[in-house]
N, C-alpha and C positions, 0 to 999 in steps of 0.2 A: 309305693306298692300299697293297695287296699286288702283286707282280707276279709270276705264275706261268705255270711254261709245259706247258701242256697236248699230247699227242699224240693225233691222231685216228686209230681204229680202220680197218680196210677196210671197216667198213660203217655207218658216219661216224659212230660214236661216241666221243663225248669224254668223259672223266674230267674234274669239277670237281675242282683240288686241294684238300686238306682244312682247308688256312686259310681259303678263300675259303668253304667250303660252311659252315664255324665263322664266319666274321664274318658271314654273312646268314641263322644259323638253318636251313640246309638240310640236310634227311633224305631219306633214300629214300623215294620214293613221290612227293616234292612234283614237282606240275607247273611246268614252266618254260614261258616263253613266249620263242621266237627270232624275231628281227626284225634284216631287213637292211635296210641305205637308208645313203647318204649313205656308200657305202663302207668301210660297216663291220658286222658281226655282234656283236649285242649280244644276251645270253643275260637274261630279268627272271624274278622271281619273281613270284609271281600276287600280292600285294601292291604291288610295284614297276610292274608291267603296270597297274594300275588306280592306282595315283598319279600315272601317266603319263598315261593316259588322261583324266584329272581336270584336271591342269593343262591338258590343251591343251584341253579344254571352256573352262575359267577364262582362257584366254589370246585362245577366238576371242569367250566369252561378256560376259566381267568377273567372272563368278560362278556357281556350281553355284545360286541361288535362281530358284525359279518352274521348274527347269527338266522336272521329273516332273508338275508340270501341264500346261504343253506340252506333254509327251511322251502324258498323259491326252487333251487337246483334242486331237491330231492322231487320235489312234486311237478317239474317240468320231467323230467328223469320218469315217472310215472306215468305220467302221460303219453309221453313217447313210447311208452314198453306196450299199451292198452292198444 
């Protein structure tokens, strides 16, 4: 774990320091995703953002299978209704 301390700008930009942006592979131009909850501001990379996303599929599902057919039968279901 790194612990770095960042200052925010007045026009609330923050500088990643550059161990942090070396240990997750981050360059300029990558998109981040910021997410608050739970009293806290966490900053993901768009890799991180979808392994998150994934688990908690996997944690309300048991598993990512079948689920793009469902996702296919809800939206032919749709279409048929229209």
């Amino acid at each position: 774990m790194i612990i770095e301390t960042a200052v925010m700008g007045e026009s609330g930009r923050v500088v990643l320091p550059s161990a942090i942006r070396k240990e997750f592979g981050l360059k300029a131009g990558d998109r981040l995703t910021v997410v608050s909850g739970e009293g806290a501001i966490r900053i993901l990379s768009r890799k991180m953002a979808l392994a998150s996303i994934r688990a908690g599929i996997i944690k309300k599902r048991g598993s990512l299978d079948g689920l793009l057919d469902e996702f296919l039968a809800e939206k032919r279901e749709e279409a048929a209704r229209e």
